[in-house]
MITI-976925 format. One record per residue: residue number from 0; x, y, z of N, C-alpha, C in turn. Coordinates in nm, 4 decimals, always signed. Example, Ala and Ser with C-alpha at 12.3 -4.5 7.8 and 13.67 -1.06 7.14 Angstrom:
// residues 2
<site k="0" n_xx="+1.3190" n_yy="-0.5690" n_zz="+0.7800" ca_xx="+1.2300" ca_yy="-0.4500" ca_zz="+0.7800" c_xx="+1.3200" c_yy="-0.3300" c_zz="+0.7800"/>
<site k="1" n_xx="+1.2850" n_yy="-0.2250" n_zz="+0.7080" ca_xx="+1.3670" ca_yy="-0.1060" ca_zz="+0.7140" c_xx="+1.2900" c_yy="+0.0030" c_zz="+0.7870"/>
END
This chain:
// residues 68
<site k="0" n_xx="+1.6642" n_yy="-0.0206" n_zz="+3.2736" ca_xx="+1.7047" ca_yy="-0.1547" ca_zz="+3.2400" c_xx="+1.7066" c_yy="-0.2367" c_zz="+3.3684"/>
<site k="1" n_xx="+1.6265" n_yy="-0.3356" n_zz="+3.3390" ca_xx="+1.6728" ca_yy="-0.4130" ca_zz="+3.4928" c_xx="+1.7496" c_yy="-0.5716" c_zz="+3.4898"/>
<site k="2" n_xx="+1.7768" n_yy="-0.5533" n_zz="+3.6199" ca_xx="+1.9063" ca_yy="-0.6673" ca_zz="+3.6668" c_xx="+1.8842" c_yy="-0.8049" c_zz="+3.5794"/>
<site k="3" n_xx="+1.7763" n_yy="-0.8819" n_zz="+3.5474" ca_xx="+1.7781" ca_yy="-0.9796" ca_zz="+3.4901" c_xx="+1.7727" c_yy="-0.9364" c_zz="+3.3309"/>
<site k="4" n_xx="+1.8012" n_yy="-0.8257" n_zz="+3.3157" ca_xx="+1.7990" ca_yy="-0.7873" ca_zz="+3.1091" c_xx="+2.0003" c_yy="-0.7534" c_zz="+3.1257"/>
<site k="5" n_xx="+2.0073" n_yy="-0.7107" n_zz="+3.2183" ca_xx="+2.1657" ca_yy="-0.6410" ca_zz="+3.2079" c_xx="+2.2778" c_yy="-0.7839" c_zz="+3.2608"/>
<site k="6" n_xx="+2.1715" n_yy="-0.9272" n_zz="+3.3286" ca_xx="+2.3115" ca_yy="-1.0458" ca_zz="+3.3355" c_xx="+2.2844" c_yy="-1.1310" c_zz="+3.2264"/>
<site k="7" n_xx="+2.1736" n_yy="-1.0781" n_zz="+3.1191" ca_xx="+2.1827" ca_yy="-1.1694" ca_zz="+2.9764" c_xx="+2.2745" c_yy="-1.1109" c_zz="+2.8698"/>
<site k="8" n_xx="+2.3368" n_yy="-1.0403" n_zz="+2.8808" ca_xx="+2.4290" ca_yy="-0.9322" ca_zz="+2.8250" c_xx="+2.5106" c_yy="-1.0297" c_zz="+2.8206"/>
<site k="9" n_xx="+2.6451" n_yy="-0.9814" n_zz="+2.6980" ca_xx="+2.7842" ca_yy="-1.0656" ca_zz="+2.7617" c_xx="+2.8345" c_yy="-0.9423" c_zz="+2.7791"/>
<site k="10" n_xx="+2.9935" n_yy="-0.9907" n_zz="+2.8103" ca_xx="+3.0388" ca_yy="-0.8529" ca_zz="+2.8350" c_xx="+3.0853" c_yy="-0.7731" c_zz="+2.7753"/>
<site k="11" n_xx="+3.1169" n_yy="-0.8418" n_zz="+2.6129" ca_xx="+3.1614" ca_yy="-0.7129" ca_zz="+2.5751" c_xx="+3.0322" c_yy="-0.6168" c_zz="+2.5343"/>
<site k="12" n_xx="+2.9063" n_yy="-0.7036" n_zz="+2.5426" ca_xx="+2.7847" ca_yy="-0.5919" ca_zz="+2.5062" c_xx="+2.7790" c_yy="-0.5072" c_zz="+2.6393"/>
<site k="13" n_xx="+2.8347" n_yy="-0.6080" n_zz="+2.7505" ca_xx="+2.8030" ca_yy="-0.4583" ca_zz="+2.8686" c_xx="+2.8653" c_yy="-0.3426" c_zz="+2.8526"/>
<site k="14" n_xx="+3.0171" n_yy="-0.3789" n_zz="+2.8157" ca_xx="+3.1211" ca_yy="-0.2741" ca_zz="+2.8170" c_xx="+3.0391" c_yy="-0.1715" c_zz="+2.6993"/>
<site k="15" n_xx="+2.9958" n_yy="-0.2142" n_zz="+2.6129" ca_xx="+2.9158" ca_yy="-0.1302" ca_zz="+2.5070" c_xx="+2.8719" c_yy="-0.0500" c_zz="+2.5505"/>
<site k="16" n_xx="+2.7169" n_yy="-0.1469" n_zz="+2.6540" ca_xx="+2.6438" ca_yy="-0.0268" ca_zz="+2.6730" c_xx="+2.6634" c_yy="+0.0757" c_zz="+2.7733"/>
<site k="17" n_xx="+2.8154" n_yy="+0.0195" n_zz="+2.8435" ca_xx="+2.8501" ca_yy="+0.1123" ca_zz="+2.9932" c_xx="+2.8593" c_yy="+0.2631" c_zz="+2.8818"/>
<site k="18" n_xx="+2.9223" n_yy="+0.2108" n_zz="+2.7452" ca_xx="+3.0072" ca_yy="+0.3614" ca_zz="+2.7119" c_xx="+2.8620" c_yy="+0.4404" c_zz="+2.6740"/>
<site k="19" n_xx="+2.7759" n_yy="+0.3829" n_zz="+2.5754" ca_xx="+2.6357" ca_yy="+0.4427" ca_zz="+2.4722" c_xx="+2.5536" c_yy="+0.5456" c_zz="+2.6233"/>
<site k="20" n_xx="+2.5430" n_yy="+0.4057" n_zz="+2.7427" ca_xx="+2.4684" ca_yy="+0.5607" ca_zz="+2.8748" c_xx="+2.5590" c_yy="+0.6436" c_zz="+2.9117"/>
<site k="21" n_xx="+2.6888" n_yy="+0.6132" n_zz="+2.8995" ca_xx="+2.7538" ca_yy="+0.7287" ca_zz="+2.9584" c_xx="+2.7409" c_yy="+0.8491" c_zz="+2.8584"/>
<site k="22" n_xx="+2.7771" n_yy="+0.8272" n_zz="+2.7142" ca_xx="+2.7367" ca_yy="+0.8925" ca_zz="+2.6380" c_xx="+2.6080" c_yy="+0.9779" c_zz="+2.7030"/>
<site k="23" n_xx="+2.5351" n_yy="+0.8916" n_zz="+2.6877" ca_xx="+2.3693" ca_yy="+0.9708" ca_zz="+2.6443" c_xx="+2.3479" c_yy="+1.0785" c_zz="+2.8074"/>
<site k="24" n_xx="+2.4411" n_yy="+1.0295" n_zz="+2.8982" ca_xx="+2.4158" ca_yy="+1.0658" ca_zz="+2.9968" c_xx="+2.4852" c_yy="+1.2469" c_zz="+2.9950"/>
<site k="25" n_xx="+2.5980" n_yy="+1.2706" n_zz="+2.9065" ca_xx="+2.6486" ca_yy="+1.3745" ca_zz="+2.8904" c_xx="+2.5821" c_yy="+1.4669" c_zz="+2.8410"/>
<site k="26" n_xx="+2.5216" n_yy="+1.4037" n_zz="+2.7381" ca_xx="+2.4299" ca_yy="+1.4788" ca_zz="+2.6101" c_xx="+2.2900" c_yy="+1.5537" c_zz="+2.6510"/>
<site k="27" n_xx="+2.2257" n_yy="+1.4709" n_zz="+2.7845" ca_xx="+2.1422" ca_yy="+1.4863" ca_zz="+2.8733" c_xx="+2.2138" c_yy="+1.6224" c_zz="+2.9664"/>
<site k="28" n_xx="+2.3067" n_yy="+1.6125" n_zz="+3.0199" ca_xx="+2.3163" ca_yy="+1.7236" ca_zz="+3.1131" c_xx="+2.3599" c_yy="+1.8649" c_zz="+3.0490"/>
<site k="29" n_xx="+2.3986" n_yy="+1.8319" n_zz="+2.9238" ca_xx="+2.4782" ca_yy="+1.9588" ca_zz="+2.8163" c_xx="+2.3026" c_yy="+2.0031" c_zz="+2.7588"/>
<site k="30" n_xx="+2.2385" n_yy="+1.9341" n_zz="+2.7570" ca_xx="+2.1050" ca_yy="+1.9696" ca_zz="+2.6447" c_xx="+2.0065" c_yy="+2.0340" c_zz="+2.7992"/>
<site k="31" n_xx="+2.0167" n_yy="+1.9572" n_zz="+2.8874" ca_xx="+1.9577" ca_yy="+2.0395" ca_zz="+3.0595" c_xx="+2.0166" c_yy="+2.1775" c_zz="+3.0775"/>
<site k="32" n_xx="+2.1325" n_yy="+2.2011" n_zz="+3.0378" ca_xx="+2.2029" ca_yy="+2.2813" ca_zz="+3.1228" c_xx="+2.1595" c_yy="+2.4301" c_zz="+2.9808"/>
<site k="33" n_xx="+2.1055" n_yy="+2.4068" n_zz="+2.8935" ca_xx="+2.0964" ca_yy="+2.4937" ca_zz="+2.7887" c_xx="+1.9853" c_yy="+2.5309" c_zz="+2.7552"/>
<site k="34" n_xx="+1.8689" n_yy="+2.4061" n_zz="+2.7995" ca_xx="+1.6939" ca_yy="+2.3967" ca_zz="+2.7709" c_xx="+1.6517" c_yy="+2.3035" c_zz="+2.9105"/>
<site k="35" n_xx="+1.5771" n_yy="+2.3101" n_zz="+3.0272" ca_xx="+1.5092" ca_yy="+2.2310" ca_zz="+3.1002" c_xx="+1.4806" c_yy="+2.1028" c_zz="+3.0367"/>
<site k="36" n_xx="+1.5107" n_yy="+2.0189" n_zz="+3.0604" ca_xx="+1.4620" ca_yy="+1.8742" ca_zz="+2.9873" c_xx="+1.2959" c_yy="+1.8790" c_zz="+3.0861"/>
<site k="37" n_xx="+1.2195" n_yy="+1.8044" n_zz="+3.0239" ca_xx="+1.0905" ca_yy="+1.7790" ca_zz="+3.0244" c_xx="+1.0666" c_yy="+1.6747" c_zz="+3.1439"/>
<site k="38" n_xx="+1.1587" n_yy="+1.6190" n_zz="+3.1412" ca_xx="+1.1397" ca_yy="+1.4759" ca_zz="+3.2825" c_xx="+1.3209" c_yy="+1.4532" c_zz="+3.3341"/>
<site k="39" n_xx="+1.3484" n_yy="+1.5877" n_zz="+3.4014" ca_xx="+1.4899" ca_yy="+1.5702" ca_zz="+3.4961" c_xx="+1.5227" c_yy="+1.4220" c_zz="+3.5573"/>
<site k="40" n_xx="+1.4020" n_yy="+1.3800" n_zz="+3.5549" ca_xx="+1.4206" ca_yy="+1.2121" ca_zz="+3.6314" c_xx="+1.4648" c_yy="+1.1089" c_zz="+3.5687"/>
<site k="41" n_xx="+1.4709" n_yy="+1.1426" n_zz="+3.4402" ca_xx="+1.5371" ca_yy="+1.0716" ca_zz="+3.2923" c_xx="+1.7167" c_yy="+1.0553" c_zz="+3.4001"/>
<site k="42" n_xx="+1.7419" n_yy="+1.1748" n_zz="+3.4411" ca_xx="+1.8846" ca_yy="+1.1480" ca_zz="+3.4065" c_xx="+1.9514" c_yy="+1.0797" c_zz="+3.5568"/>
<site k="43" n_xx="+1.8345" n_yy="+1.0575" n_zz="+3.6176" ca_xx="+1.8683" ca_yy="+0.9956" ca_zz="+3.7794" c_xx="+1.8646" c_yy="+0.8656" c_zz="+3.6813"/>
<site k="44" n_xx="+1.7572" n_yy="+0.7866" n_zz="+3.6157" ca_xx="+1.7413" ca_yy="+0.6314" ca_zz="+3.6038" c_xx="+1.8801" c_yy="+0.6298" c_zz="+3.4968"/>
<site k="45" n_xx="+1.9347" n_yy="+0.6869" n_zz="+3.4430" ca_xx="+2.0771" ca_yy="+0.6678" ca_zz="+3.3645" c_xx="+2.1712" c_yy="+0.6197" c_zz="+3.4570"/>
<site k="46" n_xx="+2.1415" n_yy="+0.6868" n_zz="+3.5560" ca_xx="+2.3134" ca_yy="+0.7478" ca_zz="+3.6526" c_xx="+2.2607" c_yy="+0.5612" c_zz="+3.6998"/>
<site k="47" n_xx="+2.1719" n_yy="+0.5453" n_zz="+3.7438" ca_xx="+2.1451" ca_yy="+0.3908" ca_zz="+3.8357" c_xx="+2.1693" c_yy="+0.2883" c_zz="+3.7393"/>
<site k="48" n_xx="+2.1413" n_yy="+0.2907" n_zz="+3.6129" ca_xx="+2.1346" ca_yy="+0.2082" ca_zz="+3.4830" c_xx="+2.2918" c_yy="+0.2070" c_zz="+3.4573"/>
<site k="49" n_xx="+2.3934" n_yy="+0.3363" n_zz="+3.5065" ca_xx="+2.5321" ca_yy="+0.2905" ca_zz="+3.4285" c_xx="+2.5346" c_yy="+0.2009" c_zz="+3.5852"/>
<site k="50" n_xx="+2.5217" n_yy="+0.2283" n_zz="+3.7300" ca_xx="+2.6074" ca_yy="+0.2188" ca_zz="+3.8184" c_xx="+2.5766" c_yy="+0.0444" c_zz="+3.8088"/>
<site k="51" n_xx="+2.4167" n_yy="-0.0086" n_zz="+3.7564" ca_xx="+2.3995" ca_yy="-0.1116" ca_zz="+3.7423" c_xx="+2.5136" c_yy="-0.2126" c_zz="+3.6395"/>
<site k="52" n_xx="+2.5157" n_yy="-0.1608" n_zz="+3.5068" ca_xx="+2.6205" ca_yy="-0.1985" ca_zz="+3.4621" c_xx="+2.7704" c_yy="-0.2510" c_zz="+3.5118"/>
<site k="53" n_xx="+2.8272" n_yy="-0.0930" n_zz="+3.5965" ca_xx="+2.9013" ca_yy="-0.1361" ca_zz="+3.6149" c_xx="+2.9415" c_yy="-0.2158" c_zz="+3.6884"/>
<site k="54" n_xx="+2.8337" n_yy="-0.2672" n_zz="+3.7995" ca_xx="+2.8157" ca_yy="-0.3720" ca_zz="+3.9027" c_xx="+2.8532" c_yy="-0.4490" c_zz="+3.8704"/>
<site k="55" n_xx="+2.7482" n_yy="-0.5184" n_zz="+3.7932" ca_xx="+2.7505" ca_yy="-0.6506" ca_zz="+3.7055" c_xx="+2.8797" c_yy="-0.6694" c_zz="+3.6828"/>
<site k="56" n_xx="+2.9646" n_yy="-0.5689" n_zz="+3.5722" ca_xx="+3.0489" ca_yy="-0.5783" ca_zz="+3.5214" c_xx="+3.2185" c_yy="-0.6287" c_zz="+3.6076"/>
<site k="57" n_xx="+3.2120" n_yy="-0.5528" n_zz="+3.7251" ca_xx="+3.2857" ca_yy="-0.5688" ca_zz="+3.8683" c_xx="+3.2256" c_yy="-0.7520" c_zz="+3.9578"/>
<site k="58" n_xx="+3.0942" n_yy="-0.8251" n_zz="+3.9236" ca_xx="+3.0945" ca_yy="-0.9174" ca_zz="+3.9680" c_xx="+3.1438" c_yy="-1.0031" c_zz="+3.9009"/>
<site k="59" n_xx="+3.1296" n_yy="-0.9935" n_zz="+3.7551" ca_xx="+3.1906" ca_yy="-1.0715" ca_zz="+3.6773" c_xx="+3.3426" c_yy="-1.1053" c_zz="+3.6754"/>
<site k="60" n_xx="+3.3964" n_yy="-0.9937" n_zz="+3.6694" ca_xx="+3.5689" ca_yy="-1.0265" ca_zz="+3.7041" c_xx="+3.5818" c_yy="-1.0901" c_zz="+3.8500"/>
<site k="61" n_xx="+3.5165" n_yy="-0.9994" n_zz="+3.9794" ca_xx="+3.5833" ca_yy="-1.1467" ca_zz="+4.0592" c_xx="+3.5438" c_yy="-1.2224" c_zz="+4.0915"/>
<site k="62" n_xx="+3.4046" n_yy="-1.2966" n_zz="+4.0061" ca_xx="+3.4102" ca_yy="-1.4124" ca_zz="+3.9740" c_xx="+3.5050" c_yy="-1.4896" c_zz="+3.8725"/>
<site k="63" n_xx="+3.5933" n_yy="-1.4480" n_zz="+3.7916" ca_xx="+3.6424" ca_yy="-1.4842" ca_zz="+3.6990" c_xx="+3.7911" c_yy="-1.5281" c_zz="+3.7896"/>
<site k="64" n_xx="+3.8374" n_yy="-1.3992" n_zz="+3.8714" ca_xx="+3.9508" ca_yy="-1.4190" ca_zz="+3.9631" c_xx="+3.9831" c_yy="-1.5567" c_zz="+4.0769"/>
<site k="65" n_xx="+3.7752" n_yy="-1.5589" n_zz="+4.1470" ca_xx="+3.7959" ca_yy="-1.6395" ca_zz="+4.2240" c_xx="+3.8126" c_yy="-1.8135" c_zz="+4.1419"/>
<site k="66" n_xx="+3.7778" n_yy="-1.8133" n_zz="+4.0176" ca_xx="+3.7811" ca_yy="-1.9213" ca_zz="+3.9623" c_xx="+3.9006" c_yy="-2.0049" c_zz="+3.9185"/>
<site k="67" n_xx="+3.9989" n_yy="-1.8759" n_zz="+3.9398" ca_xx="+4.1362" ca_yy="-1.8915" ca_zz="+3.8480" c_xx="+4.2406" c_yy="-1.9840" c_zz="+3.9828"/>
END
């Protein structure tokens, strides 16, 4: 997902999708850890895709703080 698809989001769709990759991100290392997944590199672009999220999600509040 990239940076200009994840600041058209609002937030409660971010907060959404922080939880759905974290999800998928579990399901990925439980289904690795039992069968080799086919492309291990799947679960690096998750880990960058939540940390992206949660970026965003952390600029938004203190922008919200510095406004107040």
């Amino acid at each position: 997902m990239k940076i200009s698809e994840i600041r058209e989001l609002s937030t409660p769709d971010l907060i959404e999708r922080i939880d759905t990759e974290k999800t998928m991100l579990v399901r990925m290392k439980l289904n690795h850890a039992i069968t080799p997944l086919d492309n291990p590199q799947k679960m690096k672009e998750v880990k960058l895709t939540i940390s992206r999220l949660l970026t965003e999600l952390r600029s938004r509040e203190l922008n919200e703080k510095s406004k107040i």
